[in-house]
C-alpha positions, -999 to +999 in steps of 0.1 A: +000+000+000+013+031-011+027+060+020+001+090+025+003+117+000-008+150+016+000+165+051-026+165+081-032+182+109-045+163+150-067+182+170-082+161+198-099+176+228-105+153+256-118+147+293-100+138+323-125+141+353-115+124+387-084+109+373-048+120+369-043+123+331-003+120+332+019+120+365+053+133+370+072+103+386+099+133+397+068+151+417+051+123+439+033+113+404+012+145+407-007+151+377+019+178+355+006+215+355+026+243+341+038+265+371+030+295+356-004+297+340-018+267+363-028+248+329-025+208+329-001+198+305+002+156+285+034+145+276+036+129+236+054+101+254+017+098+271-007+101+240+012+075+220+014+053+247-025+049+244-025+046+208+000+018+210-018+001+247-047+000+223-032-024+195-025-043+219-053-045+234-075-051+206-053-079+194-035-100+221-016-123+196+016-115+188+020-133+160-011-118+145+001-084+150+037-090+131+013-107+105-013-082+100+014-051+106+000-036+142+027-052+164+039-028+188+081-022+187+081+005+222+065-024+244+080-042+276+095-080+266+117-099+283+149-122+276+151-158+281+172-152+315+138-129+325+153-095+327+137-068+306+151-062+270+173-040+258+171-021+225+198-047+211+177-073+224+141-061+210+162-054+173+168-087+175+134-101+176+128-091+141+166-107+129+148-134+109+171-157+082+171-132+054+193-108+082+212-128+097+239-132+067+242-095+064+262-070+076+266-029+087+243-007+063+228-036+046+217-057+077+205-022+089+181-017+059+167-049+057+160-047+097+145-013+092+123-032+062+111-060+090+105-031+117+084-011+092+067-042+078+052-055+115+049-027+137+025+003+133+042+024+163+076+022+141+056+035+112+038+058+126+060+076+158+096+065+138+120+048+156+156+046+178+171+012+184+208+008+190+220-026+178+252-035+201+288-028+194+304-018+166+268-016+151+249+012+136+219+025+156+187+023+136+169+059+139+142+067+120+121+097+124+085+087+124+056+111+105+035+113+135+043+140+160+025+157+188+036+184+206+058+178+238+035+194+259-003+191+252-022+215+277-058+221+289-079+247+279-082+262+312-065+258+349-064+236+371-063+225+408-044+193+416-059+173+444-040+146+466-069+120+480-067+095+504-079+057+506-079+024+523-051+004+511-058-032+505-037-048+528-019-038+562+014-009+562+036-038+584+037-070+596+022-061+632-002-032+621-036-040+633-058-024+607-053-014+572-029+017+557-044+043+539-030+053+504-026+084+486-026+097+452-032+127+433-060+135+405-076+161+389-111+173+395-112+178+358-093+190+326-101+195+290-068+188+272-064+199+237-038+178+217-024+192+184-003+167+159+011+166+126+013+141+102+047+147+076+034+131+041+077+135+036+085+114+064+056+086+053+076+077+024+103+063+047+084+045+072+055+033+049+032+048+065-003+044+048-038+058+044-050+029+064-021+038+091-036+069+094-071+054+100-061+030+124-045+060+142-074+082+145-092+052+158-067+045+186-070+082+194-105+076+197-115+050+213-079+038+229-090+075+253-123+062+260-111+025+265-085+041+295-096+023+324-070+017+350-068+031+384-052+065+374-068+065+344-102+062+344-121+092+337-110+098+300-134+106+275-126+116+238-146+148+233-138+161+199-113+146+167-105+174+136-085+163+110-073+188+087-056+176+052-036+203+033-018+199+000+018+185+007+043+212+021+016+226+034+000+228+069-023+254+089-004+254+120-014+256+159-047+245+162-050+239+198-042+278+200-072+287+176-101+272+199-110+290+231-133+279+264-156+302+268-189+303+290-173+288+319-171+299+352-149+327+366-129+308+383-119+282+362-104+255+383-142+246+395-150+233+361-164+200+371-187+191+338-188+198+301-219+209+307-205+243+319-185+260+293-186+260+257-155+261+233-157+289+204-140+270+170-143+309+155-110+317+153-099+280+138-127+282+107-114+312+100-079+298+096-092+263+076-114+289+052-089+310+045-060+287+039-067+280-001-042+250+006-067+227+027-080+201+007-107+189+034-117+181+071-131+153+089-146+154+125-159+135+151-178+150+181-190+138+214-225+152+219-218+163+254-194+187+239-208+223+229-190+245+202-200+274+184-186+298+159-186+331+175-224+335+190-239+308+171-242+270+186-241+240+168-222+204+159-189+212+146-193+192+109-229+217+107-204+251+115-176+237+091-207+232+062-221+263+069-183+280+063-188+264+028-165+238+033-155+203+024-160+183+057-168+142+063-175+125+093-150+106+110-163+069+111-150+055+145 
């Protein structure tokens, strides 16, 4: 299958109510907030960690996943002796008999070829595996990328809770510990990415890549549903395709909260503010390089272009242009 032609642009808005949307492990695992403006802020490393928790959720065979191209390179696996792989040791998984009689640049292509081939992380996010000594690394820089720092739409006020851990604190304690951890009452992130049609040639990265993408965007946030995690819901999905070279830029800075209360960090609902999309149609109509938009949108979400209310694929019609909706 031919690698995508055109460039896109991510912009994904979801919920993280009672939950703690990504922890710093350097800061007690509180949820990350910028110091300054009080906004909470998602790593990349966290957004492609659900896309790629996702594949492997919705297909547990491994062998299926190399077969039908979804395995997941950027996963834990173990040696023989049980200690956690290296990036030598995971390069090595895909070493099959066609590799194993070449040598430097050459046995580096054809392992790139294998990685590209079985796993849709490689193709999509790229790639750095180092493949022991005297070996060229294998570094390949993928066509998806988000920003570093993902932030919500308004500020936030960390909470630290307590509970009843599951078993005693020491061997003569008499009742239970208690546990703590730290959550956010609730957050509206808005992730921006960009999809490099240049970089697709190298990895292979395909039309269908791109659809499997948006789906694990989707419904890997909704699917969310450990202990820290649970309270994610995917809110809205705009995918904006330019001509290639091309790109609008910033979207996460072109949509604004409004309606919400004056002090923000009480937001406990969707059902209390509303996000304006005015300034971003206004960017998508007058970019004559767009080629088209898809979207999907929760119906708990309200938008509006300027004053007026309505679904987002209804505003982007009434701005006269080319829109489909994403089928999730």
């Amino acid at each position: 299958m031919s690698s995508i032609e055109n460039r896109y642009e991510i912009l994904f808005l979801y919920e993280a109510k009672d939950c703690n949307p990504n922890g710093d492990p350097l800061d007690e695992n509180r949820p990350r907030t910028d110091p300054e403006t009080g906004v909470a802020t998602v790593t990349d490393v966290r957004i492609k960690r659900t896309v790629r928790d996702f594949f492997l959720a919705i297909e547990p065979d491994v062998e299926k996943r190399i077969e039908g191209g979804t395995e997941i390179l950027i996963r834990d696996t173990f040696k023989q002796d049980g200690f956690l792989s290296q990036g030598k040791d995971r390069a090595e998984n895909f070493i099959d008999e066609a590799i194993k009689g070449k040598k430097g640049l050459e046995k580096l292509q054809a392992l790139q070829d294998a990685i590209m081939k079985g796993c849709i992380d490689a193709r999509l996010f790229g790639c750095a595996l180092p493949m022991g000594k005297n070996e060229p690394s294998l570094k390949v820089t993928g066509p998806v990328q988000f920003m570093p720092f993902n932030r919500s739409l308004h500020r936030v006020a960390p909470q630290m809770v307590q509970q009843t851990a599951a078993f005693a604190g020491s061997a003569t304690a008499s009742q239970k510990s208690f546990a703590e951890r730290w959550l956010l009452p609730y957050a509206l992130i808005a992730a921006y990415g960009v999809v490099n049609e240049n970089a697709a040639r190298t990895t292979g990265m395909s039309p269908k890549d791109l659809n499997r993408l948006l789906d694990a965007l989707w419904r890997g946030t909704a699917e969310l549903n450990t202990h820290s995690k649970m309270g994610h819901d995917p809110m809205l999905l705009l995918v904006v395709e330019s001509q290639a070279g091309h790109k609008i830029g910033a979207l996460q800075r072109r949509v604004k909260m409004t309606d919400q209360p004056e002090e923000e960090t009480a937001i406990r609902d969707s059902s209390q503010f509303c996000i304006d999309l005015s300034e971003l149609l206004d960017a998508i109509a007058q970019n004559d390089k767009v080629v088209s938009t898809k979207a999907r949108q929760s119906t708990r979400l309200r938008v509006k272009d300027g004053v007026h209310e309505a679904g987002v694929i209804d505003l982007l019609k009434e701005r006269s242009l080319a829109v489909e909706s994403l089928e999730i």
